[in-house]
C-alpha positions as CSV (number, residue, x, y, z in Angstrom):
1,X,-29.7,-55.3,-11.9
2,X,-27.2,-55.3,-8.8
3,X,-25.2,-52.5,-10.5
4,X,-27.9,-50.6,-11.2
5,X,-29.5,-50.5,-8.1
6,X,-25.7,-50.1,-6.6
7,X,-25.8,-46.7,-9.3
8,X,-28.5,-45.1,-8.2
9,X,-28.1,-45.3,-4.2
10,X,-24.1,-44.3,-5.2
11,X,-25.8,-40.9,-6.5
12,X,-28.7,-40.5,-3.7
13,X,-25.9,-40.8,-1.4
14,X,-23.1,-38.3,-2.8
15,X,-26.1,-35.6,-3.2
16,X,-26.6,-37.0,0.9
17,X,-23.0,-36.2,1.7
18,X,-23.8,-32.5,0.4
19,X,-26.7,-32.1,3.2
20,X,-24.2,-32.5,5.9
21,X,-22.0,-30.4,4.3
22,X,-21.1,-27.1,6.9
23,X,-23.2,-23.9,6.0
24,X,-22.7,-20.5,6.8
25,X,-26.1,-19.3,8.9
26,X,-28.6,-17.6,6.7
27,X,-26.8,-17.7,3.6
28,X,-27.2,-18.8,0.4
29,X,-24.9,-21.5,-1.2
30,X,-24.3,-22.6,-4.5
31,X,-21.9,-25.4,-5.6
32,X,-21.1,-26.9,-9.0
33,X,-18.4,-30.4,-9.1
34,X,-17.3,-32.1,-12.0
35,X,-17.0,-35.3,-11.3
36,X,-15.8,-38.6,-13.4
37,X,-14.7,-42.1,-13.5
38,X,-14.1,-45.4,-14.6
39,X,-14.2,-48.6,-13.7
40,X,-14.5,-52.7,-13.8
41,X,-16.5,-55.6,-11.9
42,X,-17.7,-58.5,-12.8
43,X,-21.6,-58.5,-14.5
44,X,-23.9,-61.3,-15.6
45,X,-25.5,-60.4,-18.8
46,X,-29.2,-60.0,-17.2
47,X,-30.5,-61.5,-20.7
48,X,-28.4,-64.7,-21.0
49,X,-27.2,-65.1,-18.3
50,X,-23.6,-65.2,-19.5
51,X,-20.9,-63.8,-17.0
52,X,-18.6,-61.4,-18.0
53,X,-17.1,-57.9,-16.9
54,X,-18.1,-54.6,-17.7
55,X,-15.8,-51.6,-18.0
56,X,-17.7,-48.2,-17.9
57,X,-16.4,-44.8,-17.7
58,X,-18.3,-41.4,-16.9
59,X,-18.1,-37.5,-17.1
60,X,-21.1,-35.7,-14.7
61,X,-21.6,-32.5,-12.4
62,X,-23.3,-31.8,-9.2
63,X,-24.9,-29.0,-8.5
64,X,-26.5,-28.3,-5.1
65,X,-28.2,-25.3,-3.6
66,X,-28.9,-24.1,0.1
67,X,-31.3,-21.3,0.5
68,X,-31.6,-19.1,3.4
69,X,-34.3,-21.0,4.8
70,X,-32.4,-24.1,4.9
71,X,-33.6,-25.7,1.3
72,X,-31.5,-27.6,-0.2
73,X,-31.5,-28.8,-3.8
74,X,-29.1,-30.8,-5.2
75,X,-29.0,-32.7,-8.4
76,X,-26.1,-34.6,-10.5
77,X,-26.4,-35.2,-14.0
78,X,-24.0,-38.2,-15.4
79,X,-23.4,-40.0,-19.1
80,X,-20.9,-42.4,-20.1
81,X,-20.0,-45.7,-21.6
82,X,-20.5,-49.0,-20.8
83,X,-19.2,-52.4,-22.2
84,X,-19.7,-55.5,-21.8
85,X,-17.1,-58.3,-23.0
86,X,-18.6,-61.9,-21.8
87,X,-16.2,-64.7,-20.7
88,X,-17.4,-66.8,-22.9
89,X,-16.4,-65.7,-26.7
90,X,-19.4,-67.4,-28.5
91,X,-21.5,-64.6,-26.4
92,X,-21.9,-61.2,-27.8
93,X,-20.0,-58.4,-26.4
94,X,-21.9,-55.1,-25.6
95,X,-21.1,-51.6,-26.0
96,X,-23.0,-48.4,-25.6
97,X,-23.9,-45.3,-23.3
98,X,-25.6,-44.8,-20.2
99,X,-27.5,-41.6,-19.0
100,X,-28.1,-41.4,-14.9
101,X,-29.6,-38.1,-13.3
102,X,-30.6,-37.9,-9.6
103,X,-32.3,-34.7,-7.7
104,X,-32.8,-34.7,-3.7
105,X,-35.0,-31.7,-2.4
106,X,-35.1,-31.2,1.3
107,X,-37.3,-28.0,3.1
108,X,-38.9,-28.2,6.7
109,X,-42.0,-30.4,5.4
110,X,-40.7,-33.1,3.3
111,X,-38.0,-34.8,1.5
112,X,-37.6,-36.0,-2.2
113,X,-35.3,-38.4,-3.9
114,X,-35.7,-39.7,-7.6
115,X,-33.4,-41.2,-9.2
116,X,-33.3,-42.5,-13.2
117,X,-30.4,-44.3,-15.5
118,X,-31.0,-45.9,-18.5
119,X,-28.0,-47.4,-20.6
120,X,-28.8,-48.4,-24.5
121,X,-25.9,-51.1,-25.5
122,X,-25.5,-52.5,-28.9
123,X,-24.4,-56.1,-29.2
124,X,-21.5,-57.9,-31.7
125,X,-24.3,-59.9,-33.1
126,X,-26.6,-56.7,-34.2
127,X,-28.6,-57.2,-31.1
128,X,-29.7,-54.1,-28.8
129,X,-29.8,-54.3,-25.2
130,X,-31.4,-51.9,-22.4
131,X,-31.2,-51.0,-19.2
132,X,-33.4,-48.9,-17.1
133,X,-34.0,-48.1,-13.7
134,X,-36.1,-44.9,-12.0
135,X,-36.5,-44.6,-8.2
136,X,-38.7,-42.0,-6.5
137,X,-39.3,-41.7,-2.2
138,X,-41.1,-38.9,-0.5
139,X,-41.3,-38.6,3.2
140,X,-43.4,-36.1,5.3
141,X,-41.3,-34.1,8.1
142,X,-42.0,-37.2,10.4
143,X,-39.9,-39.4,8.0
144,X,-43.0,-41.2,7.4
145,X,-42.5,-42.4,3.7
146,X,-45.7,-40.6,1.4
147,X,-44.7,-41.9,-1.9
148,X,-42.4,-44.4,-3.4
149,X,-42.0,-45.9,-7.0
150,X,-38.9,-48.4,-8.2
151,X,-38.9,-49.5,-11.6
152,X,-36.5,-51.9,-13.1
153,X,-36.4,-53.0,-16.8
154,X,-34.4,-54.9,-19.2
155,X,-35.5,-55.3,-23.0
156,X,-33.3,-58.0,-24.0
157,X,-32.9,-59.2,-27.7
């Protein structure tokens, strides 16, 4: 579940980096990035237990949007692949695709971050694993936090 906390907050804090991005005054910007990438670290299988690594590659864009008024919107969309090949070969491996998306909405009065991924990952042995994780957080203009929700789940075989 470390990697897919470690996902979300990596999206929540690219679509962070675009707040601090200069802006002209009292204009309204648009941006669209394509972004990818790949990748390996270590993972323990969050159903047996059985360590391994995980390889996962991934195609997304980011869009973000600054209004005259200082909005900003930004959003990122993301899908890939993801396996999962266990140290120990009497363990199933794991293949399949993953699906992230993450929006951040900032005016004067309040600030908005969810976050969602869900990967679906079919196993050597027939078996299905999944993965899913939503994050939402709301503060007021004080910072004061007004709503949070974190969800975590794992539906092993």
């Amino acid at each position: 579940m470390r990697f897919l906390r470690l996902w979300a907050w990596m999206t929540g804090l690219a679509l962070a980096m675009a707040l601090l991005a200069p802006t002209a005054a009292l204009a309204t910007e648009t941006d669209t990035v394509h972004v990818s990438g790949a990748g390996t670290e270590p993972l323990t299988n969050p159903c047996s237990g059985a360590s391994g690594m995980l390889t996962f590659e991934f195609n997304g864009v980011v869009h973000t949007t600054t209004l005259d008024s200082g909005t900003f919107q930004g959003s990122a969309t993301n899908t890939g692949t993801w396996t999962f090949v266990p140290d120990d070969p009497t363990q199933p491996s794991y293949a399949g695709h993953l699906a992230s998306f993450s929006e951040q909405n900032f005016t004067s009065k309040n600030f908005t971050l969810t976050d969602s991924f869900y990967v679906v990952l079919h196993g050597s042995d027939g078996s299905l694993l999944r993965l899913r994780a939503f994050f939402h957080v709301t503060t007021n203009a004080n910072g004061a936090v007004t709503a949070f929700i974190e969800v975590n789940e794992v539906a092993c075989p």
